[in-house]
N, C-alpha and C positions, 0 to 999 in steps of 0.2 A: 485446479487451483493455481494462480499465483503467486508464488511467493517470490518476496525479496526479502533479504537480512535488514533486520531493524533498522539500523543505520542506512541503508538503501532507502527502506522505507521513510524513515524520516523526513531524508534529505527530499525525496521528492513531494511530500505534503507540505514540506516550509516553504519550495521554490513555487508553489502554487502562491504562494502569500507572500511575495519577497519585497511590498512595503509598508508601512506601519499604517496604510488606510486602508489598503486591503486587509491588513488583520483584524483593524479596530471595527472594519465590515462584517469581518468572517463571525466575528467576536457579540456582535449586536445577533447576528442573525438565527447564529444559535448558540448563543447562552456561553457560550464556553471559548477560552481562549484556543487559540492553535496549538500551543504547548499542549494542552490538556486531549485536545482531539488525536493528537502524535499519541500521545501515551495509551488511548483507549484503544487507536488502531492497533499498534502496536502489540499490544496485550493480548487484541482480538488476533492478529493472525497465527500467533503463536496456539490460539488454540484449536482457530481451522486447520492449520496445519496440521496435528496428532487429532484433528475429526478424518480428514481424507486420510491420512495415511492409514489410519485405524480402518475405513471402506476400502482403500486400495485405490483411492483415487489418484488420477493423472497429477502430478505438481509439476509445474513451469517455474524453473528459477529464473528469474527475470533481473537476475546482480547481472552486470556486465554485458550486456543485450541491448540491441536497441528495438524499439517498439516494432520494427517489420521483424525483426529478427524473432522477435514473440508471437507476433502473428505467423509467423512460419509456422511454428510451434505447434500452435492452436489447431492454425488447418490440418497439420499432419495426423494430430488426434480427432477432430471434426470428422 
């Protein structure tokens, strides 16, 4: 699993969206503002998180990393 901290989390689903057409797109496309999709992920990771730890699964913090720095990661577990 992947985890970032909420705020991690966030900041990088808003920066996917960082102008008011891409959101008013993201927003036609499915049904739900950005805000609203931030909060469902959000909620949602918190609960994969205590699903894998509860299996013993591998977590990847991915605060403070950059994406080859996570694929290191990955394959070391791979």
């Amino acid at each position: 699993m992947l985890y970032a901290l909420p705020d991690t989390l966030e900041q990088r689903i808003q920066g996917r969206y960082p102008t008011e057409e891409s959101r008013l797109k993201f927003q036609t496309k499915h049904s739900k503002t950005v805000e609203k999709f931030v909060e469902e992920n959000v909620n949602f990771a918190e609960i994969m998180q205590k699903e894998a730890m509860d299996y013993g699964s591998e977590i990847i913090d991915t605060n403070q990393k950059t994406p080859d720095e996570v694929v290191e990661e990955i394959i070391k577990i791979v």
